[in-house]
N, C-alpha and C positions, 0 to 999 in steps of 0.2 A: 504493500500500500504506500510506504514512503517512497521505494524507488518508485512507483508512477505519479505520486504527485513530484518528483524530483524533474520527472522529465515534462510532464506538464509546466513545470512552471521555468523551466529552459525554454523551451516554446514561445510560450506568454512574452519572456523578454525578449528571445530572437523578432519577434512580431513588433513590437515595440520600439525595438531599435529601427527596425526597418521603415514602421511604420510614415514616417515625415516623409522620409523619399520616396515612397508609394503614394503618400496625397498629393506632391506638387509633381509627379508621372502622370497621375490621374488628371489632375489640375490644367497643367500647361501641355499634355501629350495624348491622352486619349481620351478626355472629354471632348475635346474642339477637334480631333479627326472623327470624334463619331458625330458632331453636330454638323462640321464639315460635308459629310455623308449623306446626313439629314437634308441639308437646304441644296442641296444637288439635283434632290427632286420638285422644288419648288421654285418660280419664280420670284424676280425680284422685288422683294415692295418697293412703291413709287407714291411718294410722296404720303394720301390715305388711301391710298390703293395698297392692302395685304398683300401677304404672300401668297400666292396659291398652289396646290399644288398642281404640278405637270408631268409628273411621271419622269419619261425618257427622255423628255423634247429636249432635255440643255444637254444630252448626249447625243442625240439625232442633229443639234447644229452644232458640235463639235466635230462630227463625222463629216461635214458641210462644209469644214471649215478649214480656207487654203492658210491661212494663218498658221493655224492651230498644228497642221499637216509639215509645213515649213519649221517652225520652231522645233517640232516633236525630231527631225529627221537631223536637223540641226544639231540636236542636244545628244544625239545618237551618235553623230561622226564627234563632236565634243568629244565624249567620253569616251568613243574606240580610240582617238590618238591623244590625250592629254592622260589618259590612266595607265596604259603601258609605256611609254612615253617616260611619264614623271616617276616609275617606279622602278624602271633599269637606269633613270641616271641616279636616281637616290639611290640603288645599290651600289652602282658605281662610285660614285663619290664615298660614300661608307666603306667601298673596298680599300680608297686611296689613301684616306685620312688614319684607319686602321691601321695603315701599316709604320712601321721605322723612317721615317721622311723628315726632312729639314722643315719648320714652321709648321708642323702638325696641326698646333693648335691656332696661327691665323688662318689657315686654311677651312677649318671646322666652322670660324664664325664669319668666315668670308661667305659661305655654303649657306648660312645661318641666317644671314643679316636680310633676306629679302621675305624671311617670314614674319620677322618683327615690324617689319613695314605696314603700317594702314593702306588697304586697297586703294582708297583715294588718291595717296601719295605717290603709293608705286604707279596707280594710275596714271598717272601726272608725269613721271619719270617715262613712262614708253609713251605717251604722247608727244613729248619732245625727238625720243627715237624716231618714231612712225610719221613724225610732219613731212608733209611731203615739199619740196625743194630744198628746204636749206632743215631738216631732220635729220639726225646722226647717218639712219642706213641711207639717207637717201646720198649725204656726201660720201660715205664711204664709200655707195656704188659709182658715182660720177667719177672718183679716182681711179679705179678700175676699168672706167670707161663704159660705165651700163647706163643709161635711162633711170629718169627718175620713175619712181612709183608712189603712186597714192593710197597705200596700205589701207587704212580704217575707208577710203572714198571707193573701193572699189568692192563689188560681189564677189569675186575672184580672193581676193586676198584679207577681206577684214576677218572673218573666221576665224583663219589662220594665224594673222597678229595676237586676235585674245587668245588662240590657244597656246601661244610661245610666251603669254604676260603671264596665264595658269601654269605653265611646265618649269618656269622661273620663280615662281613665287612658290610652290608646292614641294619642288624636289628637295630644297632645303631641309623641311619640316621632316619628310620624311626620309631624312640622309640617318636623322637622329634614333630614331625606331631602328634599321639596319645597325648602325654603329653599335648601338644597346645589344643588339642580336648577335652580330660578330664578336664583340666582346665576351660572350656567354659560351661559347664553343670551346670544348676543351683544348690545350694547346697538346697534348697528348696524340690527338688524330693527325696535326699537321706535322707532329713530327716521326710517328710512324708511315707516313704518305712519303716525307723523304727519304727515311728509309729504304723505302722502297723506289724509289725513284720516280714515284708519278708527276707528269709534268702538272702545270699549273690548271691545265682546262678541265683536267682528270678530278684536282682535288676541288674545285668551285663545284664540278658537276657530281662527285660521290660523294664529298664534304661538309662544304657549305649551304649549296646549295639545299639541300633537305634540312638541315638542323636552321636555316632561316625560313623555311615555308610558313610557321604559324603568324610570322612579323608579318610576312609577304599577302598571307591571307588579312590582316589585321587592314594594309595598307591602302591592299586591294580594293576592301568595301569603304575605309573612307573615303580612298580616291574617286570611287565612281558616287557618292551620295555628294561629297561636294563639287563636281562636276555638271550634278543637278539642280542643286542650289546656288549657281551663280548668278548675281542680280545685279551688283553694284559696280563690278569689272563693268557690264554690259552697259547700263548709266554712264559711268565717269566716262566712258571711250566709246563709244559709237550710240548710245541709244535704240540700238538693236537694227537701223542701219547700215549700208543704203540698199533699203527695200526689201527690207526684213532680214538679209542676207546675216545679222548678226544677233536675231531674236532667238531666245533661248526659254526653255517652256518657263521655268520659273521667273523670267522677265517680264514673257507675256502674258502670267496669273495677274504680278504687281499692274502691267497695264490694261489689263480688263475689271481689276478690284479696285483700282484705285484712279484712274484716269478715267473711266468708260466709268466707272460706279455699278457695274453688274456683277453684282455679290453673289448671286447664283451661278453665272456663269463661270466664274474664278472658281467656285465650289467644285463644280462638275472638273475642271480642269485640273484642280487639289486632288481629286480624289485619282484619279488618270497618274498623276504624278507621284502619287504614293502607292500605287498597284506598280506602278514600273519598277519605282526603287525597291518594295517588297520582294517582287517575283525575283529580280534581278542580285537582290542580297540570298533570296533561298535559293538559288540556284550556284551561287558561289558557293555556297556553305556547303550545298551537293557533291560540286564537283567536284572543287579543291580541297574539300576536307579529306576525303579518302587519301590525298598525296601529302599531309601534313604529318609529321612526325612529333609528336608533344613529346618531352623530354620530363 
């Protein structure tokens, strides 16, 4: 009888401790995706006109909608090249800084210093880059003898600008996670690997390689959920211009909820945007989890 009230009342405290951080999850995380949910189905009230409900219709003109089809496809190549991308240079640079090298440690915050940066700021810094005539790349390519280009003014190339302002401000952050990880690895495996004479590519790929998968899984999912939430990049540096060529779906929620005032429609679009990133984190958890090695 005392051992179950013993483990009862372990319980009771485990719950308790937990409890604060379970009200503001509930609070700020799944109350308002499930209300979010809610007004999906409804129209937007307008002025004393309620809400009504509609069923499907704010998903039947999302299906309608070249906007919506453009940002969605947008946010798609975003994330195929800014997440592997930013997570072989951040291994990379974790490879270099790890190792025996002269200025180890400016190297580390040289690596560092574009993630302490406010987006606004660094904004502001690749804007000066990206100007077109007299913009850094555009002299450096004059010197070479190229044409100037209009980075952020063109469909062709603005995409591409924010995805090299994301793979510069990202790889940093995550140079740090790897470093942590290579750090943790026995020196005992690399130095029976020389024993045996395995060149370098051998030991990253029988070695390293696998005793870093949980970081790599770790880096993976953040890089693709904030790939999705980019808003402010898109604001400071092009506005999601010229001609949607740089809208990005979480931009275009901000300008359908907040500029347009169609709070139903942002909803239906919220809810689209949280079944992406769901599916697309359980299905990382699928696949790469079976090639993770937990130690």
């Amino acid at each position: 009888m005392a051992a179950r009230s013993t483990r009862v009342n372990i319980h009771l405290q485990g719950w308790l401790l937990a409890l604060p951080a379970v009200l503001l999850l509930a609070a700020f995380t799944h109350i308002p995706a499930i209300v979010t949910i809610i007004d999906s189905f409804y129209s937007t009230p307008r002025g004393r006109r309620r809400a009504m409900f509609v069923g499907l219709d704010q998903y039947h003109t999302m299906l309608a909608d070249p906007i919506f089809w453009k940002a969605f496809n947008n946010n798609l190549l975003y994330a195929a090249v800014t997440v592997p991308v930013a997570i072989a240079l951040a291994l990379g640079m974790a490879l270099w800084v790890n190792g025996q090298i002269k200025g180890r440690t400016a190297l580390r915050l040289a690596f560092f210093t574009p993630t302490v940066l406010p987006m606004v700021a660094a904004a502001n810094i690749w804007l000066f880059f990206y100007t077109s005539d007299y913009g850094l790349l555009n002299q450096i390519g004059r010197a070479f003898g190229f044409a100037s280009v209009n980075w952020l003014g063109s469909t062709d190339t603005v995409l591409w600008s924010l995805m090299a302002v994301t793979i510069w401000k990202e790889a940093g952050f995550f140079m740090i996670f790897f470093l942590a990880a290579l750090q943790q690895v026995p020196p005992d495996l690399y130095e029976a690997a020389r024993m045996e004479n395995a060149g370098r590519w051998t030991v990253f790929r029988r070695i390293t390689w696998p005793l870093v998968m949980p970081t790599t899984l770790f880096v993976a999912i953040n890089a693709l959920i904030n790939a999705f939430r980019i808003v402010d990049q898109v604001i400071a540096m092009t506005g999601g211009g010229p001609n949607n060529a740089s809208t990005l779906l979480l931009f275009y929620i901000y300008q359908v909820g907040f500029s347009f005032w169609d709070s139903a429609y942002a909803a239906a679009l919220s809810v689209v945007l949280l079944g992406v990133l769901g599916s697309v984190a359980l299905a990382q958890f699928y696949l790469l989890d079976r090639k993770v090695h937990y130690r």
